[in-house]
C-alpha positions, 0 to 999 in steps of 0.5 A: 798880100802876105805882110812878109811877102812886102818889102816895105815889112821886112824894111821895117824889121830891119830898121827895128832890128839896128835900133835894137842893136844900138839901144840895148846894153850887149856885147860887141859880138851880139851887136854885130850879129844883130847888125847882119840880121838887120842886113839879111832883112834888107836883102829880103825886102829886096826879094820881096820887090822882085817878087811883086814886080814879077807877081805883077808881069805875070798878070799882066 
C-alpha cells in the first residue's frame, strides 16, 4: 500500500508538524497555522482509516 494511503503517516505528519510549532521561534500566527495543518493531518489519517476498512470489506 501507498505510505500516504496509512493512517499511521499522516499521524506521524501530524505529530511532526505540532513538534515543529513548538520548537522553532515564529509568530503567534504562523504557530497557529501550523497547529491546523497538524489537525488537517489528523483528519486525513482518519480517511485514510476508513479507506482501508472499506479497502478490506470490498475484498472480502
Amino acid at each position: 500500500m501507498n505510505q500516504s494511503l496509512t493512517p499511521e503517516y499522516w499521524l506521524e505528519r501530524a505529530e511532526e508538524t505540532r513538534a515543529k510549532a513548538e520548537r522553532i521561534l515564529i509568530s503567534e500566527r504562523e504557530r497557529e497555522r501550523l497547529l491546523k495543518v497538524a489537525v488537517e493531518y489528523e483528519q486525513l489519517a482518519l480517511r485514510a482509516t476508513r479507506w482501508q476498512v472499506e479497502a478490506e470489506q470490498h475484498w472480502k
